[in-house]
C-alpha positions as CSV (number, residue, x, y, z in Angstrom):
1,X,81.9,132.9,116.8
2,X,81.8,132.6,112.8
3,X,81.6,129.0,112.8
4,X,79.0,129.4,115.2
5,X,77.1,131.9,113.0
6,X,77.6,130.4,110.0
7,X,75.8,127.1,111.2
8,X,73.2,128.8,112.3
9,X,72.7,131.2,109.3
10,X,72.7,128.1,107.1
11,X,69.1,127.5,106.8
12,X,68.8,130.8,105.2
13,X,71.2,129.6,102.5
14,X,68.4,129.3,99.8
15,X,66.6,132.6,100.8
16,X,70.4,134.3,100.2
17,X,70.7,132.1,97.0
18,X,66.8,133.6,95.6
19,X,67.5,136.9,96.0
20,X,70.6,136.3,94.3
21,X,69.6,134.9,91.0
22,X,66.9,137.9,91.5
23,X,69.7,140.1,91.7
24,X,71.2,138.7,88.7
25,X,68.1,138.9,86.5
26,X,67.1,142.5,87.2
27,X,70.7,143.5,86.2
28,X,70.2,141.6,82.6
29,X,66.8,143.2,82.0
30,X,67.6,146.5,83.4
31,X,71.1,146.1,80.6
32,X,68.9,144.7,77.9
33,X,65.9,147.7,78.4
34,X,68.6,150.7,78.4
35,X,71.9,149.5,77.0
36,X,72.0,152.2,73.7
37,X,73.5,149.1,71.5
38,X,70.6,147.3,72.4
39,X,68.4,150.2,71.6
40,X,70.0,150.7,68.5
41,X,69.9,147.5,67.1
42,X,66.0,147.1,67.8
43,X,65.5,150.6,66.4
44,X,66.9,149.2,63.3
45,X,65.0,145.8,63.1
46,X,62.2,148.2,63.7
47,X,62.6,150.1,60.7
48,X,63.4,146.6,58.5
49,X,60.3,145.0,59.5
50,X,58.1,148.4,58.8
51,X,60.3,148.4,55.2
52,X,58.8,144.9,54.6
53,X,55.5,145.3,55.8
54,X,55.8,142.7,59.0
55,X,54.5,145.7,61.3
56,X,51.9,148.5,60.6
57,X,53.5,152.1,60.5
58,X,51.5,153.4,63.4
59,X,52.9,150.3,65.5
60,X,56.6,151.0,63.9
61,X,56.1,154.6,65.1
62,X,54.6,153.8,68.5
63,X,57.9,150.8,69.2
64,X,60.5,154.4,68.0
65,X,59.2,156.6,70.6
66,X,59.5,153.9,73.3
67,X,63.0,152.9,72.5
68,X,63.7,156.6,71.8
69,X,62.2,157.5,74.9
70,X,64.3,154.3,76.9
71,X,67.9,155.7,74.6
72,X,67.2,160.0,76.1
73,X,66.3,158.5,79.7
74,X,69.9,156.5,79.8
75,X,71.8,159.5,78.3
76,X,70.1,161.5,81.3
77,X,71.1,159.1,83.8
78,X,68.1,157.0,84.7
């Protein structure tokens, strides 16, 4: 019987395969949105580029509360 199945499951091989790489990708964005190093590091490039006047403060201030906000929601658990 699982030969059988699996020959006739094999035309959903490429569905299987999407969802997948989907899988795959929402893991690396859902890492890179509240992994704290991550966090931390764009907090500092944050403050570098409001040091050297590539961002306006207000936009400097609104980017720290987001990733803030992102850093106190993975320390709460989600």
């Amino acid at each position: 019987m699982g030969l059988v199945s699996a020959i006739l499951t094999l035309p959903l091989a490429p569905a299987r395969m999407v969802i997948w790489v989907g899988e795959v990708i929402r893991d690396q964005v859902e890492h890179e949105l509240y992994d704290p190093t991550v966090i931390r590091r764009k907090l500092v490039e944050v403050d570098e580029a409001k040091a050297a006047g590539r961002i306006e403060p207000e936009e400097a201030d609104r980017q720290q509360r987001e990733l803030i906000g992102r850093l106190l929601q993975t320390r709460q658990g989600g």
